[in-house]
N, CA, C and O of each residue as an XYZ file, in Angstrom:
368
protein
N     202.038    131.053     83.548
C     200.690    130.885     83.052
C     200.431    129.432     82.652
O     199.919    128.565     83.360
N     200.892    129.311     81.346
C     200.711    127.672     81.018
C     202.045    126.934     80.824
O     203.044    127.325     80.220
N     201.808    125.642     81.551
C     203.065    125.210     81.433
C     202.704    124.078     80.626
O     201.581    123.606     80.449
N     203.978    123.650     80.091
C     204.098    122.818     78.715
C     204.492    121.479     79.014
O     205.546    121.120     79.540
N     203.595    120.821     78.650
C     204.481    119.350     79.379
C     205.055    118.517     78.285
O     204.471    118.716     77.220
N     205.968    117.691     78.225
C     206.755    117.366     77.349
C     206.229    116.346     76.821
O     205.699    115.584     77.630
N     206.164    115.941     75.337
C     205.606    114.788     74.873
C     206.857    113.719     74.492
O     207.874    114.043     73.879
N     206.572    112.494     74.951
C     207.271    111.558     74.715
C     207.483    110.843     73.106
O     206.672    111.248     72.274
N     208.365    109.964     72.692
C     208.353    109.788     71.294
C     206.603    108.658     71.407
O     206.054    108.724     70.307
N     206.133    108.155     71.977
C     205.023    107.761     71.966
C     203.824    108.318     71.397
O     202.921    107.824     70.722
N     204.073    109.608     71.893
C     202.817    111.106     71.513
C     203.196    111.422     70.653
O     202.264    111.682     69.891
N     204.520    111.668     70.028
C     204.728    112.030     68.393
C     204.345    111.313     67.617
O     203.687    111.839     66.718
N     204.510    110.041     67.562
C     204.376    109.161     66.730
C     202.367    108.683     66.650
O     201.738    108.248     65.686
N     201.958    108.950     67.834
C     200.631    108.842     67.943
C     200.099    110.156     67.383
O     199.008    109.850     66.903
N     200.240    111.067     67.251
C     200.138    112.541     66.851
C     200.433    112.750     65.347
O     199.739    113.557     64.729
N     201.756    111.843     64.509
C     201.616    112.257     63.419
C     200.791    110.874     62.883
O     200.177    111.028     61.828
N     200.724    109.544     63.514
C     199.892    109.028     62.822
C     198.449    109.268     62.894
O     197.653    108.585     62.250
N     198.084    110.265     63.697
C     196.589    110.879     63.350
C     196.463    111.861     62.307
O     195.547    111.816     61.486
N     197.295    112.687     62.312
C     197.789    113.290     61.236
C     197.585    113.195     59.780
O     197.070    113.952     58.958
N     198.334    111.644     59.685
C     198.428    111.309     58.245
C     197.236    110.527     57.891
O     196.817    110.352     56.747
N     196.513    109.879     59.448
C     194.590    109.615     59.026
C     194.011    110.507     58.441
O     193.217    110.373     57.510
N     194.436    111.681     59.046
C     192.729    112.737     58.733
C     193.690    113.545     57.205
O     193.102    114.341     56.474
N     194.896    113.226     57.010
C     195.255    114.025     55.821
C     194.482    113.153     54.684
O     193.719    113.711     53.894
N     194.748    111.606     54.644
C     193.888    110.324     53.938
C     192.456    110.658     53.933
O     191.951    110.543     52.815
N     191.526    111.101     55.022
C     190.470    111.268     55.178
C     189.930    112.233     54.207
O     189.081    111.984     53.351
N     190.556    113.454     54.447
C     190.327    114.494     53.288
C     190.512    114.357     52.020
O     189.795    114.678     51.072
N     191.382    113.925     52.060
C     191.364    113.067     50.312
C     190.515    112.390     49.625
O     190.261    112.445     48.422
N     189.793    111.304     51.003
C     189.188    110.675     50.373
C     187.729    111.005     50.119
O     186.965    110.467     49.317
N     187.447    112.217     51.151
C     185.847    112.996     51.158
C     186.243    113.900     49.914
O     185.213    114.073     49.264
N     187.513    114.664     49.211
C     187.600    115.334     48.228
C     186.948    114.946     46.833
O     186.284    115.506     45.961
N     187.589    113.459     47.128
C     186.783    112.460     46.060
C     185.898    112.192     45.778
O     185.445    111.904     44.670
N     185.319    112.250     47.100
C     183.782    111.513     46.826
C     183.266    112.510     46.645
O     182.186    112.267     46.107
N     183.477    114.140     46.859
C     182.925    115.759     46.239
C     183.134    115.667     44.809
O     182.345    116.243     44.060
N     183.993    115.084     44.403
C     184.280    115.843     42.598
C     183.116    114.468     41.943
O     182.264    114.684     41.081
N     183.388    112.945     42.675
C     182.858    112.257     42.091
C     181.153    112.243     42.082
O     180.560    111.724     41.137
N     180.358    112.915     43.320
C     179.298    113.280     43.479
C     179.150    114.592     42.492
O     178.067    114.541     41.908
N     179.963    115.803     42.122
C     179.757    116.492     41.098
C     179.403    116.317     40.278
O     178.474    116.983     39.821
N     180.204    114.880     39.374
C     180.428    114.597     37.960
C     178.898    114.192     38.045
O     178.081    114.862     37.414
N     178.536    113.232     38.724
C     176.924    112.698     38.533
C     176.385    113.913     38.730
O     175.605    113.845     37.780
N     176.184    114.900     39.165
C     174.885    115.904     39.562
C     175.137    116.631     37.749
O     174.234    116.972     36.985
N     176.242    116.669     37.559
C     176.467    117.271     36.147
C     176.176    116.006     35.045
O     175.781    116.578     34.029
N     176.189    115.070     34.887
C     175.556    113.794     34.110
C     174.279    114.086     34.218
O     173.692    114.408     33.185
N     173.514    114.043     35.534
C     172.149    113.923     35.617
C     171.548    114.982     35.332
O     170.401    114.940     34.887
N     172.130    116.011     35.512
C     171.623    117.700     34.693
C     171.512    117.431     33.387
O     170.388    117.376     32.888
N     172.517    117.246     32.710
C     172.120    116.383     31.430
C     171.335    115.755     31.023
O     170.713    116.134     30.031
N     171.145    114.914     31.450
C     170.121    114.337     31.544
C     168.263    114.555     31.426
O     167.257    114.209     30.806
N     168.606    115.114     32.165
C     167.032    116.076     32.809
C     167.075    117.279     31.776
O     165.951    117.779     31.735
N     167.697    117.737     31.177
C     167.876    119.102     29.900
C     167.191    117.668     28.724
O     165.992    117.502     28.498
N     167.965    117.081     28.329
C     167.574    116.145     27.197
C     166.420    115.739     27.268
O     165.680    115.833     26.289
N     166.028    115.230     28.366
C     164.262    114.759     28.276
C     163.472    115.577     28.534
O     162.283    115.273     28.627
N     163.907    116.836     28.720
C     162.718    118.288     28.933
C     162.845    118.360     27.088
O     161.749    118.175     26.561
N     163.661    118.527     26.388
C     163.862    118.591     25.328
C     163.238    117.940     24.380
O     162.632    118.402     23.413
N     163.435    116.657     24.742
C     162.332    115.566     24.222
C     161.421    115.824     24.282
O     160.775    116.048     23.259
N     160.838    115.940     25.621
C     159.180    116.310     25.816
C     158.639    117.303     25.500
O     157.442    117.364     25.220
N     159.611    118.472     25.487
C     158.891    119.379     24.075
C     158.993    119.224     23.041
O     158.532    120.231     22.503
N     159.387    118.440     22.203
C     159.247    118.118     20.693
C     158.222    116.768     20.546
O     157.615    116.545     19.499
N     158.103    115.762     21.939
C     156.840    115.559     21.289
C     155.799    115.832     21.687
O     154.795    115.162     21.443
N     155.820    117.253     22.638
C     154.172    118.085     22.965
C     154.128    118.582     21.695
O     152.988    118.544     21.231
N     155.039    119.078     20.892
C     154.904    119.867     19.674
C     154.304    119.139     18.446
O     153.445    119.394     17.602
N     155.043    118.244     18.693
C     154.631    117.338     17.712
C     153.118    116.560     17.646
O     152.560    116.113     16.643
N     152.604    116.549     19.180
C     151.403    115.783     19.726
C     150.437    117.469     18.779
O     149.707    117.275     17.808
N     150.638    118.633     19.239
C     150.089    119.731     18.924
C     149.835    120.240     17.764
O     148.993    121.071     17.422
N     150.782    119.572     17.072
C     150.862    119.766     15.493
C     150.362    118.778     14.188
O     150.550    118.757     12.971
N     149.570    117.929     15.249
C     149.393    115.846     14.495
C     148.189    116.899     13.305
O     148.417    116.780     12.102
N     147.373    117.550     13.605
C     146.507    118.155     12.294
C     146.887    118.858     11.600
O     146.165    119.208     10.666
N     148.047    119.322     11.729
C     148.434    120.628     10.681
C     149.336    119.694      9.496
O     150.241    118.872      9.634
N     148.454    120.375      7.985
C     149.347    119.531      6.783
C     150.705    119.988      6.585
O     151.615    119.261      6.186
N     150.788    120.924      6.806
C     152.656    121.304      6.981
C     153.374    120.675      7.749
O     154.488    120.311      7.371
N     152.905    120.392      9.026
C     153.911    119.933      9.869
C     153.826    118.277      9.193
O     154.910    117.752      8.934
N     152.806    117.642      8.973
C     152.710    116.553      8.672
C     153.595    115.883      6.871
O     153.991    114.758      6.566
N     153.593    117.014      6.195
C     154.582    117.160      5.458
C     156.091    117.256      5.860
O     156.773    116.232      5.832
N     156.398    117.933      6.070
C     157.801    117.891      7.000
C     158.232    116.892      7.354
O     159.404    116.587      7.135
N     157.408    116.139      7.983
C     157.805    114.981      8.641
C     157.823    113.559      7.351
O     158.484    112.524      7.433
N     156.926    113.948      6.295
C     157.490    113.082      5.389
C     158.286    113.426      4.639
O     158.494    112.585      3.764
N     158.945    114.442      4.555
C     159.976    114.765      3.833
C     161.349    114.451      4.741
O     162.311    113.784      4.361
N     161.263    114.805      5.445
C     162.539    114.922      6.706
C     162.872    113.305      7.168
O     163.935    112.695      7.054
N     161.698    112.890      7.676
C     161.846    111.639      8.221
C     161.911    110.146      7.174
O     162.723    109.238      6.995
N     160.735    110.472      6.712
C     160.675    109.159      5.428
C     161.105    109.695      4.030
O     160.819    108.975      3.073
N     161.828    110.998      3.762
C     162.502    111.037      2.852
C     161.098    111.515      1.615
O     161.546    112.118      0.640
N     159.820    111.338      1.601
C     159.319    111.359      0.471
C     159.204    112.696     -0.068
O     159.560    113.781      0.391
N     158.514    112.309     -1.358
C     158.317    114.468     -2.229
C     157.382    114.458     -3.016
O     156.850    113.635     -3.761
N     157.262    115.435     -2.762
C     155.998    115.794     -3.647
C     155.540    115.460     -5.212
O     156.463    114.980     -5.870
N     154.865    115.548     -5.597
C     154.951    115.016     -7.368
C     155.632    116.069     -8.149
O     156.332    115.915     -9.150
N     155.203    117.575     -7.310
C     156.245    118.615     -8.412
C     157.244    118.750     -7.756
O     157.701    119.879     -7.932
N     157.891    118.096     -7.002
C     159.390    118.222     -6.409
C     160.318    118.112     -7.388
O     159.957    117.431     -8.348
N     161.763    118.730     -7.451
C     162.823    118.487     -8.480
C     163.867    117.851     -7.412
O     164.555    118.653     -6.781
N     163.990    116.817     -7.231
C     164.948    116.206     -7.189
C     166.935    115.477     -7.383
O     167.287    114.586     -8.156
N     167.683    116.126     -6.560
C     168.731    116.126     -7.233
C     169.338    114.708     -6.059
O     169.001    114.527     -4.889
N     170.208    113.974     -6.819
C     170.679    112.857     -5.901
C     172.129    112.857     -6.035
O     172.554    112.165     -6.960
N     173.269    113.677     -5.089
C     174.229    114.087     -5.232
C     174.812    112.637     -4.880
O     174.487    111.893     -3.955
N     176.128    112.381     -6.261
C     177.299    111.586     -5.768
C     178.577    111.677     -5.422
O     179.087    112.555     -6.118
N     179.174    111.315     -4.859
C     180.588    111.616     -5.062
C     181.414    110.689     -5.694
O     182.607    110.941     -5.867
């Protein structure tokens, strides 16, 4: 049926140095898969945090008339209080 023809040390040596190309090759496309991962997973991040952002300041844009929220924000942010606030200023 099929006959086998004999390879010379020429064809081995041409045969495993293709070999050890495309074994290098895969390695090096493996890399560039995990390293293209890591960014798609950075930039997901990314894109979560500024959706995040942008709802706190639609909320915040939504909330600019309300005296509660506008309180909050001076308490929280600039620290201030009310005149009947009790005040405690912990030291260690």
């Amino acid at each position: 049926m099929f006959q086998l023809k004999k390879v010379g040390l020429l064809g081995r040596i041409v045969l495993l140095l293709a070999l050890i190309f495309m074994v290098f090759q895969l390695i090096s496309v493996r890399q560039h898969i995990a390293d293209a991962r890591a960014t798609v997973e950075r930039l997901t991040q990314q894109v979560n945090d500024q959706i995040q952002s942008n709802t706190e300041l639609s909320n915040a844009i939504e909330n600019r008339d309300n005296p509660d929220f506008v309180e909050d924000i001076a308490r929280e942010r600039l620290g201030l209080v009310s005149p009947n606030d009790r005040v405690f200023y912990i030291t260690d």
